[in-house]
C-alpha positions in Angstrom: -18.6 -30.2 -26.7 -17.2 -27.1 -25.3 -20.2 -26.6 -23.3 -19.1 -29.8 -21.5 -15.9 -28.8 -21.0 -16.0 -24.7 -19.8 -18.8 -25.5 -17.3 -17.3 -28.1 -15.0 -14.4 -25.6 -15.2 -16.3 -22.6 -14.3 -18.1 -24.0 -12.0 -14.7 -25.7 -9.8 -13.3 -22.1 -10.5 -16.2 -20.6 -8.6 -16.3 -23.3 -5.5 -12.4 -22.2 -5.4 -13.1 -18.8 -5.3 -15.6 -19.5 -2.2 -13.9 -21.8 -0.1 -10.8 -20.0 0.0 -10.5 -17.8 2.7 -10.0 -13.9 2.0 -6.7 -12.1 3.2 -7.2 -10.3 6.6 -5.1 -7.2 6.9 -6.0 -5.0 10.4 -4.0 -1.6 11.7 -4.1 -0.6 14.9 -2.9 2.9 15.3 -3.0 5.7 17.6 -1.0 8.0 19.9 0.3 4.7 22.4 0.0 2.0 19.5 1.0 1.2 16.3 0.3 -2.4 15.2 -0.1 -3.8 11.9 -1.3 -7.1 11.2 -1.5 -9.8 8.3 -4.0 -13.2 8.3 -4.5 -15.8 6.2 -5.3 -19.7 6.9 -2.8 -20.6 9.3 -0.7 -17.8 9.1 -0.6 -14.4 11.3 1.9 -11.8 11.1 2.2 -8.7 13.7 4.4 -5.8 13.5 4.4 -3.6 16.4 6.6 -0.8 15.2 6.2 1.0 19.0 7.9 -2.2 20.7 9.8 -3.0 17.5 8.8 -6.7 17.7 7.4 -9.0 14.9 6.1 -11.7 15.8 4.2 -14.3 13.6 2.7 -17.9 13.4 2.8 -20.2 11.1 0.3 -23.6 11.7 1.9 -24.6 15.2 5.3 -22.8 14.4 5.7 -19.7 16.3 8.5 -16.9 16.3 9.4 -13.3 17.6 12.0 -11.2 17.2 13.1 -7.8 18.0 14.4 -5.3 15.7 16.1 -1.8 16.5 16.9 1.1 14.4 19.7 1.3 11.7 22.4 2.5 12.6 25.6 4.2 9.8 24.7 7.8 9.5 28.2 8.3 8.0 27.6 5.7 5.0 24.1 7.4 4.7 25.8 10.5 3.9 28.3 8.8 1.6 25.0 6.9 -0.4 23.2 10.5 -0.5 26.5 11.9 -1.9 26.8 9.7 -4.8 23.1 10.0 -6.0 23.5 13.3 -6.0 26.3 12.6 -8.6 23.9 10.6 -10.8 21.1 12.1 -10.5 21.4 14.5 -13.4 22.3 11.3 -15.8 19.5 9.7 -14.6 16.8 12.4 -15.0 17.7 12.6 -19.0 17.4 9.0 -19.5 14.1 9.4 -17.9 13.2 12.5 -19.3 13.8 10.3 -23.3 11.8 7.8 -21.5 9.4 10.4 -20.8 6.5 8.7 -22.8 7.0 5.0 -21.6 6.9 6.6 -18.2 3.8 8.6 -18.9 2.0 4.9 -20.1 3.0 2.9 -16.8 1.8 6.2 -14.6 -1.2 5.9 -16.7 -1.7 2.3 -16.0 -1.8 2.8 -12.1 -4.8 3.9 -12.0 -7.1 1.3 -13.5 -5.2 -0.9 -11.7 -5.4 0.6 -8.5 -9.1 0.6 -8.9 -9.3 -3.2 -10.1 -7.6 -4.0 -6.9 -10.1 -1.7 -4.8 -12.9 -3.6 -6.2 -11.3 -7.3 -4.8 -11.2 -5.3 -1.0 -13.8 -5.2 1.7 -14.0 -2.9 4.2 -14.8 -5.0 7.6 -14.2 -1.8 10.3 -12.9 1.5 10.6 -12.9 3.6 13.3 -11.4 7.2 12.4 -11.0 10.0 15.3 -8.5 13.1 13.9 -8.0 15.8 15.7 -6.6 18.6 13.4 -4.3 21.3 15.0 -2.3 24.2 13.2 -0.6 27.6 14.3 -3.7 29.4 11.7 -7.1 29.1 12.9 -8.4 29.5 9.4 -6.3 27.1 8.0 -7.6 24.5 10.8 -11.2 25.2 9.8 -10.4 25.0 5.9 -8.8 21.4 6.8 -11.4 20.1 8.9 -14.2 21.2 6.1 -11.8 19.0 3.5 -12.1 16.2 5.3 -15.2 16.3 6.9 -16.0 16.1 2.8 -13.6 13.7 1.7 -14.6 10.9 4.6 -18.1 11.2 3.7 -17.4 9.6 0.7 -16.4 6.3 3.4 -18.6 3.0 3.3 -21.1 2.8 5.8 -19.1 0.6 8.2 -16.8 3.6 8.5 -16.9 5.6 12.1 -15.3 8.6 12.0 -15.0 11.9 14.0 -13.2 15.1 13.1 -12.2 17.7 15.8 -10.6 20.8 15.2 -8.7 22.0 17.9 -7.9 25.6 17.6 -6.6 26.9 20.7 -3.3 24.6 21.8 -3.1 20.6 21.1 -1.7 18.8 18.5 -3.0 17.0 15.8 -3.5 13.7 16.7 -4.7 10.4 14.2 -6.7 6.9 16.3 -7.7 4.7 13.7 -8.8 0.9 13.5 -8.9 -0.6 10.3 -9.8 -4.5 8.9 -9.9 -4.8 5.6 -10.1 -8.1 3.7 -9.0 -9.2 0.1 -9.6 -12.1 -2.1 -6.0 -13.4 -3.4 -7.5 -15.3 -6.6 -9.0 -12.2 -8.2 -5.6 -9.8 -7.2 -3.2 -12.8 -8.2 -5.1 -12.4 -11.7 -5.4 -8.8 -12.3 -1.8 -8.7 -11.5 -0.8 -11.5 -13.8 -3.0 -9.8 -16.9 -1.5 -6.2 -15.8 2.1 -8.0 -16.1 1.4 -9.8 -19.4 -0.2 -6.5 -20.6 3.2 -3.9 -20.1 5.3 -2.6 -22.8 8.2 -5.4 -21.8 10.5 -4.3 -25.4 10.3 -1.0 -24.2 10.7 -1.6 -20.8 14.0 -4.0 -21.4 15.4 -1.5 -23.9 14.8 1.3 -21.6 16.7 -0.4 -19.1 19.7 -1.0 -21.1 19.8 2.9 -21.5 19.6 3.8 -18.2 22.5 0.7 -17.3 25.0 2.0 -19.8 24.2 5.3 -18.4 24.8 4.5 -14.7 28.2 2.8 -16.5 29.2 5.8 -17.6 28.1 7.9 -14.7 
């Protein structure tokens, strides 16, 4: 009987899994550009932070709009002021918290991993140039990373220049990375259902009264 039931399942949970379309997420950054982009089915989202337009569609919906800089240094001063105050409260509640934080900053990496496994590299085109007043310190850098994007899938392009004489260091890269949403929607649900939520409540109690009091 159950074998009649969990293998119609499976197999509509698997024909989901295919049809649906994987998340599309592209950057496009360099010295003149810096573009970020976001597709999936219908939907496509830009960010160009060197204009400071997003623009986006949605089926036959379109939009665009422009966004400048923030502007209130003075109440940035004021907010910078008043976490200074707290900030010693603060750290002892987390410091007595010390061990619920150590479990959730032990958590991250599993699920960072789990989430690295649902991604797909598409392209990436690296060129760095690496610059710095110490020529030493330029060659040390470029050795690091020379050994660090070797690690790269094979899609990956990359080039490394050290520049030791003038220049600055400069970053081109073109990424396009797809995800599937099912899997992440699920790791994240079982990561959720799987977190310390007494704790976590209880802590947060603490660290409200203590902001009250602070």
């Amino acid at each position: 009987m159950n074998w009649f039931f969990y293998a119609p399942v499976g197999i509509l949970v698997f024909v989901g899994v295919a049809l649906i379309p994987r998340l599309r997420l592209i950057a496009d950054y360099g010295p003149k550009r810096k573009i970020f982009i976001v597709r999936w089915l219908w939907m496509d989202y830009r960010c160009d932070i060197r204009r400071r337009v997003i623009s986006g569609r949605l089926l036959f919906l379109r939009f665009s709009k422009r966004f400048e800089k923030r502007r209130g240094a003075g109440l940035q001063v004021q907010v910078k002021e008043a976490v200074k105050e707290r900030r010693t409260g603060i750290a002892g509640d987390f410091w007595r918290e010390r061990r619920l934080v150590f479990l959730l900053v032990k958590r991250l990496p599993r699920l960072i991993v789990r989430l690295l496994r649902c991604t797909r590299t598409d392209r990436l085109d690296l060129k760095l140039d690496i610059a710095t007043s110490d020529p030493a310190l330029t060659g040390m850098l470029s050795g690091i990373g020379y050994c660090a994007l070797s690690y790269l899938p094979e899609v990956a392009l990359w080039e490394i220049t050290p520049v030791f004489e003038g220049g600055s260091s400069k970053l081109d890269l073109n990424l396009s990375i797809s995800v599937s949403p099912l899997p992440v929607i699920f790791i994240l649900l079982t990561e959720t259902f799987q977190l310390p939520w007494r704790r976590l409540i209880k802590a947060r109690r603490t660290l409200r009264l203590s902001r009250a009091n602070y």
